[in-house]
Every structure is written in structure tokens, then in C-alpha cells.
C-alpha positions as CSV (number, residue, x, y, z in Angstrom):
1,X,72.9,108.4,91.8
2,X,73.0,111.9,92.3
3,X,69.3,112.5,91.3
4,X,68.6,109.8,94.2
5,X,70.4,111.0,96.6
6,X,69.1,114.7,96.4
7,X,65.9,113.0,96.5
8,X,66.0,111.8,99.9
9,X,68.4,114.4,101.1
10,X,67.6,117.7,102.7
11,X,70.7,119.9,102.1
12,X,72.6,119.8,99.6
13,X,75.0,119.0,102.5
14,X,73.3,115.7,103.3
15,X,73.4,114.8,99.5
16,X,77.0,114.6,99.5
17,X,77.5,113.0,102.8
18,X,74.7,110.2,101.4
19,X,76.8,109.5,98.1
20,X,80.2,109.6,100.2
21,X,79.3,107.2,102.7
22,X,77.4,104.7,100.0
23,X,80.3,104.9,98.0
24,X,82.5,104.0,101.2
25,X,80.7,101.7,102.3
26,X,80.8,100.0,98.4
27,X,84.7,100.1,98.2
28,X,84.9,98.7,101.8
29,X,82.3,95.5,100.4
30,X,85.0,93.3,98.8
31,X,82.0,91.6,97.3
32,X,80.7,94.2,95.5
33,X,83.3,93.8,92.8
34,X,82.3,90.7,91.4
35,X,78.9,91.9,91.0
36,X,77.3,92.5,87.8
37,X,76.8,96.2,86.8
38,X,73.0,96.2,87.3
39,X,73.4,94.3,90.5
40,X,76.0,96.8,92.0
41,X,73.9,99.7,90.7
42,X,70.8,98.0,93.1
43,X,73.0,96.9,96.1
44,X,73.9,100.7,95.7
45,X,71.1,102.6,95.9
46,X,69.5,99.8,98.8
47,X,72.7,100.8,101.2
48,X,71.9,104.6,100.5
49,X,68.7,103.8,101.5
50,X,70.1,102.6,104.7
51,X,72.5,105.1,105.8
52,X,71.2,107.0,108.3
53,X,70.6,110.3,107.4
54,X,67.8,113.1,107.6
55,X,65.7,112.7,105.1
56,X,63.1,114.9,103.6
């Protein structure tokens, strides 16, 4: 997760604002708890894609 989000991150900054705000965003999805692992490790990494944020 961490790798990812440097990826499309600028600052280091950014990073950590990326991860906080999926990871928000995850425990605010009531859903995402009935996932599978896999699946929540997908549904993850698509709303980081999302979150508006600069990217490289």
C-alpha cells in the first residue's frame, strides 16, 4: 500500500495524505468489512486511485 501510494504521490506529504484518506474512506464503507481479503485489498487500492490528489 505504501509502495502504491508513493507511486502516484509527489511528496512524501501527499503519500501520507493518499493512505489516510483511503483508509478513511475504507472504515467509513460499512461494506467493506464483509469483503474478502483480496477484494478489500482491490476496492482499496481503486478508491486511492480516486482520491484526488496531485499526482506525479
Amino acid at each position: 500500500m505504501k509502495r502504491f501510494s508513493n507511486a502516484i504521490a509527489r511528496h512524501e506529504q501527499e503519500e501520507a495524505d493518499l493512505r489516510q484518506s483511503g483508509v478513511e474512506k475504507a472504515l467509513n464503507n460499512r461494506t467493506v468489512k464483509s469483503l474478502p481479503v483480496y477484494k478489500r485489498r482491490a476496492w482499496f487500492f481503486k478508491v486511492m486511485k480516486r482520491v484526488p490528489a496531485r499526482r506525479k
